[in-house]
KENU-418921 format. One record per residue (C-alpha): residue in one letter; residue number from 1; z, y, x; chain. Coordinates in steps of 0.25 Angstrom, whole numbers, padded with zeros to 4 digits. Layout:
<sites>
site r A, k NUM, zz Z, yy Y, xx X, c A
...
</sites>
This chain:
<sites>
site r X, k 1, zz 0286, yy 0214, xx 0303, c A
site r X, k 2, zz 0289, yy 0226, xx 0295, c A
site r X, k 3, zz 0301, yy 0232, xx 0295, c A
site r X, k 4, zz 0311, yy 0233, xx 0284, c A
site r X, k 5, zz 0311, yy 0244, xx 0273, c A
site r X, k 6, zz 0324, yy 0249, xx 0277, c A
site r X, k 7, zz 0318, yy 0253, xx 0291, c A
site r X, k 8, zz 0307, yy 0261, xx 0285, c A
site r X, k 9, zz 0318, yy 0271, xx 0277, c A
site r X, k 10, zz 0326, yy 0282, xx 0283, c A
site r X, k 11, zz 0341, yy 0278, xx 0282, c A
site r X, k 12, zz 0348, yy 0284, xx 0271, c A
site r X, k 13, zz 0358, yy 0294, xx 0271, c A
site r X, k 14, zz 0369, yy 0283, xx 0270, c A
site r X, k 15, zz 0363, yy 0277, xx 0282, c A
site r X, k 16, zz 0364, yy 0289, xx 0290, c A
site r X, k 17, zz 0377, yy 0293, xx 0287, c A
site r X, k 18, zz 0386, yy 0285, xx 0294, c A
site r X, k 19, zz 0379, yy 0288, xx 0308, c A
site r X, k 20, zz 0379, yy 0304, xx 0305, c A
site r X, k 21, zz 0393, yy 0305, xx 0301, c A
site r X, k 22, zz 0395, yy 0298, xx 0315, c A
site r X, k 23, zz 0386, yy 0308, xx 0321, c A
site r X, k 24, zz 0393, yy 0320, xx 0315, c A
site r X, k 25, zz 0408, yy 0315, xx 0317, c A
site r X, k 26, zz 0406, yy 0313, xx 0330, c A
site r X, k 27, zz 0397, yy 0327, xx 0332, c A
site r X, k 28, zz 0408, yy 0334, xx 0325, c A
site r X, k 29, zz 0417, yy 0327, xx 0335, c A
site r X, k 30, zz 0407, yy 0332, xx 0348, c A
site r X, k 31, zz 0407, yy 0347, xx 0340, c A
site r X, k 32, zz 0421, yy 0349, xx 0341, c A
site r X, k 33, zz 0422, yy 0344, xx 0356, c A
site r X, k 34, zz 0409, yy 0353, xx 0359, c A
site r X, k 35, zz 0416, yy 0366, xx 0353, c A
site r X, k 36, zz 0427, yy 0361, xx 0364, c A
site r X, k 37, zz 0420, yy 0359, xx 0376, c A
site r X, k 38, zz 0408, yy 0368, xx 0374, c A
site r X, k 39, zz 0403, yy 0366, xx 0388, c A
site r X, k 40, zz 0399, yy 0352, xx 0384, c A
site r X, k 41, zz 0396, yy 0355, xx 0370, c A
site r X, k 42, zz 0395, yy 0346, xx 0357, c A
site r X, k 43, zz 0382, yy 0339, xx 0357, c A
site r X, k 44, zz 0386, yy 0332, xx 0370, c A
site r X, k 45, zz 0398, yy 0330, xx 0365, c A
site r X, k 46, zz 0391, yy 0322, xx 0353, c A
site r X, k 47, zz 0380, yy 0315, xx 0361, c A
site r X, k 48, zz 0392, yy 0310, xx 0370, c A
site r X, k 49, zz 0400, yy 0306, xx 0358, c A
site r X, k 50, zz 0389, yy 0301, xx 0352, c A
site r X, k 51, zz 0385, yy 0293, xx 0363, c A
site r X, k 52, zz 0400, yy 0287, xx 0366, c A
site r X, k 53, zz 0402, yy 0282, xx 0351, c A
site r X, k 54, zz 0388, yy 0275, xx 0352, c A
site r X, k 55, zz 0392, yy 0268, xx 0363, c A
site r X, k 56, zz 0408, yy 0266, xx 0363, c A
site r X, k 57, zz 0407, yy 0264, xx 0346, c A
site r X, k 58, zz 0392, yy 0259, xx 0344, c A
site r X, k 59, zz 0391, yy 0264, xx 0331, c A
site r X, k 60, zz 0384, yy 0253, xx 0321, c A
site r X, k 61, zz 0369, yy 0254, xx 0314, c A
site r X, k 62, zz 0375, yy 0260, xx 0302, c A
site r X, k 63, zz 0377, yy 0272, xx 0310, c A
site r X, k 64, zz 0361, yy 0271, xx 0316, c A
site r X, k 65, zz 0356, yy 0280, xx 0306, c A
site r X, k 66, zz 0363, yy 0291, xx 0305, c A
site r X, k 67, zz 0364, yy 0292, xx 0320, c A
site r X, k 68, zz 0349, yy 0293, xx 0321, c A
site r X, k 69, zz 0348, yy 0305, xx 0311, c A
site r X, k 70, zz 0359, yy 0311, xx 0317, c A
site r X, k 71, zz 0351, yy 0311, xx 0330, c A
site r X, k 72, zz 0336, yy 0314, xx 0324, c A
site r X, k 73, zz 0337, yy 0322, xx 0313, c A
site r X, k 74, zz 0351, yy 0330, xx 0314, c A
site r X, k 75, zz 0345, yy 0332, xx 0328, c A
site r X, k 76, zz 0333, yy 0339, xx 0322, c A
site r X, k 77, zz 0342, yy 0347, xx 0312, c A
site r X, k 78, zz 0351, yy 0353, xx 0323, c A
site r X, k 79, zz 0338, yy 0359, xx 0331, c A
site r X, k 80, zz 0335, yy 0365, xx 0318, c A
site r X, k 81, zz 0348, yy 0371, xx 0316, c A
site r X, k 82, zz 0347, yy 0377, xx 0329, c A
site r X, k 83, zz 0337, yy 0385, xx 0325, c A
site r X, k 84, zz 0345, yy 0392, xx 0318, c A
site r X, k 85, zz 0353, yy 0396, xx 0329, c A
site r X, k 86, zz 0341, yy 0403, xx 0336, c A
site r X, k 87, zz 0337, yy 0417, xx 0333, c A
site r X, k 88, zz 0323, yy 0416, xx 0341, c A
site r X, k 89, zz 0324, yy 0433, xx 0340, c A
site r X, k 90, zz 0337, yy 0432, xx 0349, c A
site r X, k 91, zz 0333, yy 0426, xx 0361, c A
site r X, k 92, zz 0317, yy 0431, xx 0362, c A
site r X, k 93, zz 0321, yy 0442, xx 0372, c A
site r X, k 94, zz 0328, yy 0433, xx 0381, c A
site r X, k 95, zz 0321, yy 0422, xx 0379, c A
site r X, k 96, zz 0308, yy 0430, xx 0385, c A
site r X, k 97, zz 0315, yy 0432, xx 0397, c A
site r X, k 98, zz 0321, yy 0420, xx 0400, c A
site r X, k 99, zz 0308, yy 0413, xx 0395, c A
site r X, k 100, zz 0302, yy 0411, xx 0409, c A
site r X, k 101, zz 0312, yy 0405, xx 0415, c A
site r X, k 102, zz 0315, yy 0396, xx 0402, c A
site r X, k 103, zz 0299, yy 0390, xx 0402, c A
site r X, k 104, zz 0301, yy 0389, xx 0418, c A
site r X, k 105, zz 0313, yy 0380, xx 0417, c A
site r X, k 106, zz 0308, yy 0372, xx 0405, c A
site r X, k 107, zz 0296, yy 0369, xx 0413, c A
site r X, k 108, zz 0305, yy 0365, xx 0423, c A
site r X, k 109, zz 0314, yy 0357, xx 0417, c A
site r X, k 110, zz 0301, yy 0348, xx 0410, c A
site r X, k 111, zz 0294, yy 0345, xx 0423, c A
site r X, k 112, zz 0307, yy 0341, xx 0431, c A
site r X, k 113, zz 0311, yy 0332, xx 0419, c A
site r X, k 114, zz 0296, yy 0325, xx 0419, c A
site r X, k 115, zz 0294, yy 0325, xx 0435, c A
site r X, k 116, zz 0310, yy 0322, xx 0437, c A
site r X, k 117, zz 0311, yy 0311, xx 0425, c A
site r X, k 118, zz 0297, yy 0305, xx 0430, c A
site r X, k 119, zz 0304, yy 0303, xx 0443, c A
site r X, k 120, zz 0317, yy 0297, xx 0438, c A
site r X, k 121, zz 0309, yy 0290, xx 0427, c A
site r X, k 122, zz 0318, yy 0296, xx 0416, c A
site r X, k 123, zz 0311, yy 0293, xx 0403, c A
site r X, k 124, zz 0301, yy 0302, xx 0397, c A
site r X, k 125, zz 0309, yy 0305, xx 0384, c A
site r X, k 126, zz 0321, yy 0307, xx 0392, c A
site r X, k 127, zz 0312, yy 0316, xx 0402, c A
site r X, k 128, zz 0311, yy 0326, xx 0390, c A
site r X, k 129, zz 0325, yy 0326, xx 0385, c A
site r X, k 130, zz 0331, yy 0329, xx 0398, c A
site r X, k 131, zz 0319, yy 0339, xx 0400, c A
site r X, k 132, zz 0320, yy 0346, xx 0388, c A
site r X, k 133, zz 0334, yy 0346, xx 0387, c A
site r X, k 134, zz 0334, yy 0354, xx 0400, c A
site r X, k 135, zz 0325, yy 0361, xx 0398, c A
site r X, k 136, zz 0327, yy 0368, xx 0386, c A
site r X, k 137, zz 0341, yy 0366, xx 0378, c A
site r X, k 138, zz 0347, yy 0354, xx 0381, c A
site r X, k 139, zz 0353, yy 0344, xx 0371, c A
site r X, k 140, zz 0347, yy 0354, xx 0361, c A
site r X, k 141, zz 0332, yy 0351, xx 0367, c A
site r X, k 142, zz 0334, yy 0337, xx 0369, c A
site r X, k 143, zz 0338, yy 0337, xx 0354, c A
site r X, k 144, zz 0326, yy 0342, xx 0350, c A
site r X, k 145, zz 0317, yy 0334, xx 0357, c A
site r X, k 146, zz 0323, yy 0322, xx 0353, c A
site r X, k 147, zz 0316, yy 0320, xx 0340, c A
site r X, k 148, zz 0302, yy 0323, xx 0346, c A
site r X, k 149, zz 0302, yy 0314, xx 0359, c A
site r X, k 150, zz 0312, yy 0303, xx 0352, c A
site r X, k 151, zz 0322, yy 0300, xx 0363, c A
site r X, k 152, zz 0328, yy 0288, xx 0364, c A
site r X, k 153, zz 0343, yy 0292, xx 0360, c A
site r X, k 154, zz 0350, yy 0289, xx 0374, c A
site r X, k 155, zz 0338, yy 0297, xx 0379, c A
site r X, k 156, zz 0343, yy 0309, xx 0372, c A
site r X, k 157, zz 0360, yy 0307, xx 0374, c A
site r X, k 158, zz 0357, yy 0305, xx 0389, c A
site r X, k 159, zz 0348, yy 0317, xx 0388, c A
site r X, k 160, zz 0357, yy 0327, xx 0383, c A
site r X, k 161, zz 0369, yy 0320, xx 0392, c A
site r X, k 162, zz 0362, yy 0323, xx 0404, c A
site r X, k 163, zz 0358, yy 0338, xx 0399, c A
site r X, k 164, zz 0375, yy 0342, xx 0396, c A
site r X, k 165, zz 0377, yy 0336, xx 0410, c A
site r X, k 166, zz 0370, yy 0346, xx 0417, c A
site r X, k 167, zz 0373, yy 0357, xx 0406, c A
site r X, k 168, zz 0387, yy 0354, xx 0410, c A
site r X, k 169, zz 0383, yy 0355, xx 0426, c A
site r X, k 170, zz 0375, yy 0370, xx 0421, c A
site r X, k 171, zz 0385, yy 0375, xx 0414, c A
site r X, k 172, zz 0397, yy 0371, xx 0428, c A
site r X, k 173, zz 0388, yy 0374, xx 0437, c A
site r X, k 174, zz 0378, yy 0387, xx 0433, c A
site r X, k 175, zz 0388, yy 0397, xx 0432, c A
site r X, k 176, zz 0392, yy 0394, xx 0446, c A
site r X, k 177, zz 0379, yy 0394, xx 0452, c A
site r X, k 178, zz 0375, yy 0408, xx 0443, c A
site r X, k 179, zz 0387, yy 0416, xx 0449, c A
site r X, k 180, zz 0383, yy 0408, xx 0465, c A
site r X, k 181, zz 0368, yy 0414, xx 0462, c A
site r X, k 182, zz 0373, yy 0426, xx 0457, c A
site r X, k 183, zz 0365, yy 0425, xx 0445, c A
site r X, k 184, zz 0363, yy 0437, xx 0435, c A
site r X, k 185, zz 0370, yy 0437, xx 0422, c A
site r X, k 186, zz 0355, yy 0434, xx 0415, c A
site r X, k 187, zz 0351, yy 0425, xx 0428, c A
site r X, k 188, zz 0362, yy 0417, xx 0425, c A
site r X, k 189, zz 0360, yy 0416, xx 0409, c A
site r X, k 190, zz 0343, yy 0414, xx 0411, c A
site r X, k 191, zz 0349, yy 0404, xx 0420, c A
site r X, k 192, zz 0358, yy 0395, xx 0413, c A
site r X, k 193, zz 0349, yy 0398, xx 0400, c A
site r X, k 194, zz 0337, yy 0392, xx 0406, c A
site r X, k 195, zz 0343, yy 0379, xx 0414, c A
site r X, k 196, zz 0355, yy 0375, xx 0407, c A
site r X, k 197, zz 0352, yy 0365, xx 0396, c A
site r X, k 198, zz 0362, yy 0367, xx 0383, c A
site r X, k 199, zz 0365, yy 0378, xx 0376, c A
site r X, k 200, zz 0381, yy 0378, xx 0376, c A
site r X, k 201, zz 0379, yy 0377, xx 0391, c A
site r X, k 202, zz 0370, yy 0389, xx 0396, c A
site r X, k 203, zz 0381, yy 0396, xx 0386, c A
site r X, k 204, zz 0392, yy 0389, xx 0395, c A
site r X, k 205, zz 0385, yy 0392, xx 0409, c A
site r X, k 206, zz 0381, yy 0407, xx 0402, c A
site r X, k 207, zz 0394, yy 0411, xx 0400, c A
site r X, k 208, zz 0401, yy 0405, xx 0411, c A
site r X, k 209, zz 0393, yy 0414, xx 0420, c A
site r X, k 210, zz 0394, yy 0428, xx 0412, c A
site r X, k 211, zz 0392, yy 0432, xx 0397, c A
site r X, k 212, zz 0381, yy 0440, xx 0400, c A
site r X, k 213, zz 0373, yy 0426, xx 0405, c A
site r X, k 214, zz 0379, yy 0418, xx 0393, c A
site r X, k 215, zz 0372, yy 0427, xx 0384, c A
site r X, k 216, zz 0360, yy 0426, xx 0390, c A
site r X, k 217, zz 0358, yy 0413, xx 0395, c A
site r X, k 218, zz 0362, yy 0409, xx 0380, c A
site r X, k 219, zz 0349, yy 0415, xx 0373, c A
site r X, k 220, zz 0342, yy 0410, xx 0385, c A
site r X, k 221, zz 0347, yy 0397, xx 0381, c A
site r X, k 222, zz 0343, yy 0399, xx 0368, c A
site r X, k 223, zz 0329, yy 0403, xx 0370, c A
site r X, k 224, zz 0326, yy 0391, xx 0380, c A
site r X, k 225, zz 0331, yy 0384, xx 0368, c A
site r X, k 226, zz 0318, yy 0390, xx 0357, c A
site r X, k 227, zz 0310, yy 0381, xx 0368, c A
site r X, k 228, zz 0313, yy 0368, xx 0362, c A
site r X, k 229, zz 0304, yy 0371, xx 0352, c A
site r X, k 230, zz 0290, yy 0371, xx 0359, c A
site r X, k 231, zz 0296, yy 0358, xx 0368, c A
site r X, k 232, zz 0298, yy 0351, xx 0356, c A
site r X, k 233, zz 0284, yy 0355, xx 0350, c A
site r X, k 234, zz 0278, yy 0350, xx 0365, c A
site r X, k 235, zz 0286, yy 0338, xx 0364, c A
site r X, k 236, zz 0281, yy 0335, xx 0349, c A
site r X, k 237, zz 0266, yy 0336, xx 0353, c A
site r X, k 238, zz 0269, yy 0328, xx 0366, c A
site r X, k 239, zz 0274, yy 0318, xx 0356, c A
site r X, k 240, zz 0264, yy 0318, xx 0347, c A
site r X, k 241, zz 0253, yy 0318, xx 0357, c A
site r X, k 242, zz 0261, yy 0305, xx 0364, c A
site r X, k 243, zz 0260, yy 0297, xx 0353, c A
site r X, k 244, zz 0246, yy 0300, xx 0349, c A
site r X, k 245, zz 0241, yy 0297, xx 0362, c A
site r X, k 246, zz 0246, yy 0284, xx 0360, c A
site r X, k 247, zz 0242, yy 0279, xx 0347, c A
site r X, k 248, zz 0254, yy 0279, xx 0338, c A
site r X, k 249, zz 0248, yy 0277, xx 0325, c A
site r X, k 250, zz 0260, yy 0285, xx 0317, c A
site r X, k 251, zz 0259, yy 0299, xx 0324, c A
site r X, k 252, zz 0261, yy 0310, xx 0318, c A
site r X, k 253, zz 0264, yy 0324, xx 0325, c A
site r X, k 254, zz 0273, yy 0328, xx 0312, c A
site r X, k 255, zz 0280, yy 0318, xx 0314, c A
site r X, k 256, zz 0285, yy 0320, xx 0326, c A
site r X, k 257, zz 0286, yy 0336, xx 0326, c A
site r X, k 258, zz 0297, yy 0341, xx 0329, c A
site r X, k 259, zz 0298, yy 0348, xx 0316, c A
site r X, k 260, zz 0313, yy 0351, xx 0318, c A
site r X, k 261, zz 0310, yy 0362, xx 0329, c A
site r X, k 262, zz 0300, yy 0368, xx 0319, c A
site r X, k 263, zz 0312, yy 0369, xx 0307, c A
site r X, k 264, zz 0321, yy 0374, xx 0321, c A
site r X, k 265, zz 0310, yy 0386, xx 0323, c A
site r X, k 266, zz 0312, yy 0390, xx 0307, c A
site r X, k 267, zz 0328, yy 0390, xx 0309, c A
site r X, k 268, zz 0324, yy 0398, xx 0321, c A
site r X, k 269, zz 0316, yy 0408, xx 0314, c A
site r X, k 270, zz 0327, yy 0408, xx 0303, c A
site r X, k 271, zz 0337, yy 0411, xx 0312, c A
site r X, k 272, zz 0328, yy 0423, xx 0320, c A
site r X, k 273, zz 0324, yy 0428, xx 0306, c A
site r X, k 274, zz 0340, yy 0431, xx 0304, c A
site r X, k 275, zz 0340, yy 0423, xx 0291, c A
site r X, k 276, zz 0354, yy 0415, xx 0295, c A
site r X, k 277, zz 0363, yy 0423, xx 0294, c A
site r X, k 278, zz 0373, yy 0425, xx 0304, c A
site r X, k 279, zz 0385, yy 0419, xx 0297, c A
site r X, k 280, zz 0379, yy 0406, xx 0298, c A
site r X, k 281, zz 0374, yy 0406, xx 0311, c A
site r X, k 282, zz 0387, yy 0400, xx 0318, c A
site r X, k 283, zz 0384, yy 0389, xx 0307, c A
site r X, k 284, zz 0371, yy 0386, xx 0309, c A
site r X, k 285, zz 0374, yy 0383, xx 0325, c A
site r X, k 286, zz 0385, yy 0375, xx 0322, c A
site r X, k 287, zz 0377, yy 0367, xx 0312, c A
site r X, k 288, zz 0366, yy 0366, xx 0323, c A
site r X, k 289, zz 0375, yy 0363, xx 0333, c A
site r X, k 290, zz 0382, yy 0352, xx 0327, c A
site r X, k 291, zz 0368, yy 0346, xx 0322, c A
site r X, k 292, zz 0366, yy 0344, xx 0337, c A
site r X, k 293, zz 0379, yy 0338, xx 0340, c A
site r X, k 294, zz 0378, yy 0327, xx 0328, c A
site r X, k 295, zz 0363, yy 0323, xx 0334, c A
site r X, k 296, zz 0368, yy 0323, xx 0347, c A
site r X, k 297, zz 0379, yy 0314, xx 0341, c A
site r X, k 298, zz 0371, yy 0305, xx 0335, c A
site r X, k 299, zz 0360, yy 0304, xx 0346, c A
site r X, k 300, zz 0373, yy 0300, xx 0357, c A
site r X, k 301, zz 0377, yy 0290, xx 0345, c A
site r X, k 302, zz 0364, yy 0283, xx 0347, c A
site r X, k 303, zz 0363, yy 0284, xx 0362, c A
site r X, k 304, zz 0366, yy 0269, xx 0370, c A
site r X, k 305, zz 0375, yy 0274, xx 0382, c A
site r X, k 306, zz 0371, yy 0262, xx 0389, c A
site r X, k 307, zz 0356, yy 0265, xx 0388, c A
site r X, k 308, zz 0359, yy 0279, xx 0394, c A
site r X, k 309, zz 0366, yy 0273, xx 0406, c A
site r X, k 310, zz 0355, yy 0265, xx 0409, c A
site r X, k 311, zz 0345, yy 0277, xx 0410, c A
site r X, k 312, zz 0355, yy 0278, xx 0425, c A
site r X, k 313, zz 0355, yy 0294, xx 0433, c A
site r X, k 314, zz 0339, yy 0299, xx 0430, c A
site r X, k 315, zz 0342, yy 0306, xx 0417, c A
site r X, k 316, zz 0353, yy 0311, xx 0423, c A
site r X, k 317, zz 0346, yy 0315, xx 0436, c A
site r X, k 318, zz 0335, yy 0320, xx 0427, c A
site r X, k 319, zz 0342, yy 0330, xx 0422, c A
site r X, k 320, zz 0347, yy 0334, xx 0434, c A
site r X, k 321, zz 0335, yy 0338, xx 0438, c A
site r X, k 322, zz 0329, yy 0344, xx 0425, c A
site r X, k 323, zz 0342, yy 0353, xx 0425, c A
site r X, k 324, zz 0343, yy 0359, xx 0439, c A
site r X, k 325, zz 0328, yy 0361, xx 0440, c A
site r X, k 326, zz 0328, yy 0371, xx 0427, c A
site r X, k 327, zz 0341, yy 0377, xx 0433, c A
site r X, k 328, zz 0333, yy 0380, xx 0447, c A
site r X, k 329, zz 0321, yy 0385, xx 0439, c A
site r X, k 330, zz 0329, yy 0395, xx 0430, c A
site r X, k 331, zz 0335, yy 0402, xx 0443, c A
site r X, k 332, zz 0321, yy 0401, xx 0450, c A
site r X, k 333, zz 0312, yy 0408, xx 0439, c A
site r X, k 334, zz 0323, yy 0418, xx 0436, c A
site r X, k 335, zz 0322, yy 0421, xx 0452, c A
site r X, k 336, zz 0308, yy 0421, xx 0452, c A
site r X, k 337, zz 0307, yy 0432, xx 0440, c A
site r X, k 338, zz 0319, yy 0438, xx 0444, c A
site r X, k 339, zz 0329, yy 0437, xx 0435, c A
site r X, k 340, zz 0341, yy 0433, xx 0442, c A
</sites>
């Protein structure tokens, strides 16, 4: 039986609406509480929000559309804008000389999630978010990953739940641990730059520990980050490769490259060219910053809580793992190379 016409056209602006205006009222909402408690920030602010009205309010079907662009292509848009953020120029030197450490704990943080989440039989989409997420940048990494590997919604909410859980353990705990090891200024900041996940939490656990390390371990942060490039090109070609392999008569590797994180290295190159001015700068990361919080929003807005419970402890135990293997690598390479 074919199926009808409407189905074969993109919903119309009209259609969308009501679900982004739901999207960005709330996302305003998760904004404002985000600038209030920083240490937890505002896209986990607006996935939890996101998820609560989905499942306290069960918005109706008129609301489906807009949600689901919110969530795909506003998600695309805020890694774009990003880009914007990122002078390539700024961080080269550091980034050199934390880049051994980096490509060690990456590498950790992959082969745990695969052996670890083969183990617990964690699904293989969820494997990659919580992975990725770890490994490179948090809810950020999982957001950019999302349109390449297609999560199932609930997969990506309890993805990036389970990553601020133990960003929130990092950022308590790693100062603590730093001063009982009697880590360096820098040791401290390659550290908390290379195993914690989110951005706002590395500056958190940075700074809690000197200014000296916060600086650091922020432009650490932010070279690890200029990494999920290439993973999301591997993850494009692992796609493509997948689904050739088995036969699907529409492939098409255009179609699935992520040509997002192309347009995010031209904003990049824009930024490291110094054609932004400065004046706009703060703009520009605001804008970016709230891009993320509304696709957050939107992808809690579609995520069945009662679907995430029923996926029980191995996610969660998952991430455990993931997490505290990078952070003992991080202080193991830094040991061998000696830079603690």
């Amino acid at each position: 039986m074919n199926a009808p016409a409407a189905t074969l056209t993109a919903p119309t602006l009209n259609q969308r609406l009501p679900g982004l205006l739901l999207s960005v009222a709330i996302a305003l909402v998760a904004l404002v509480l985000g600038k209030a408690v920083p240490l937890i920030g505002g896209p986990v602010f607006g996935i939890v929000l996101g998820i609560a009205v989905r499942n306290l309010v069960a918005p109706g079907g008129s609301y489906t559309p807009g949600i689901q662009f919110a969530g795909k292509q506003v998600l695309q848009w805020s890694i774009i804008a990003l880009g914007f953020g990122l002078s390539l120029n700024q961080v080269a030197k550091t980034g050199l000389e934390s880049l051994s450490v980096t490509l060690v704990t990456m590498t950790v943080a992959f082969l745990t999630a695969w052996l670890l989440g083969r183990l617990l039989k964690v699904d293989d989409k969820l494997k990659i978010l919580i992975g990725v997420g770890t490994a490179i940048c948090g809810g950020s990494a999982i957001a950019a990953v999302t349109p390449i590997i297609k999560p199932d919604d609930h997969d990506t909410a309890f993805a990036i739940s389970t990553i601020f859980l133990f960003n929130l353990v990092a950022v308590l705990l790693f100062p603590l641990l730093g001063h009982l090891l009697h880590l360096s200024d820098l040791g401290f900041g390659l550290w908390a730059g290379t195993a914690i996940n989110d951005t706002s939490s590395v500056v958190a656990a940075g700074y809690s520990f000197s200014k000296q390390a916060g600086d650091y371990a922020t432009i650490v942060k932010l070279t690890r980050a200029t990494l999920i490039i290439p993973v999301c090109l591997v993850l494009a070609f692992a796609t493509a490769w997948k689904q050739k392999k088995q036969g699907a008569s529409d492939f098409s590797l255009a179609r699935i490259f992520p040509w997002f994180i192309l347009w995010f290295l031209v904003a990049s190159g824009v930024r490291s060219a110094g054609l932004i001015p400065a004046a706009i700068q703060p703009a520009l990361h605001m804008a970016a910053e709230f891009l993320i919080i509304v696709a957050l929003t939107a992808i809690g807005l579609s995520a069945n809580l009662r679907r995430m419970a029923s996926t029980g402890a191995r996610p969660i135990l998952l991430g455990l793992g993931v997490w505290a293997a990078v952070a003992v690598s991080s202080l193991l390479v830094q040991l061998v190379i000696g830079q603690l």
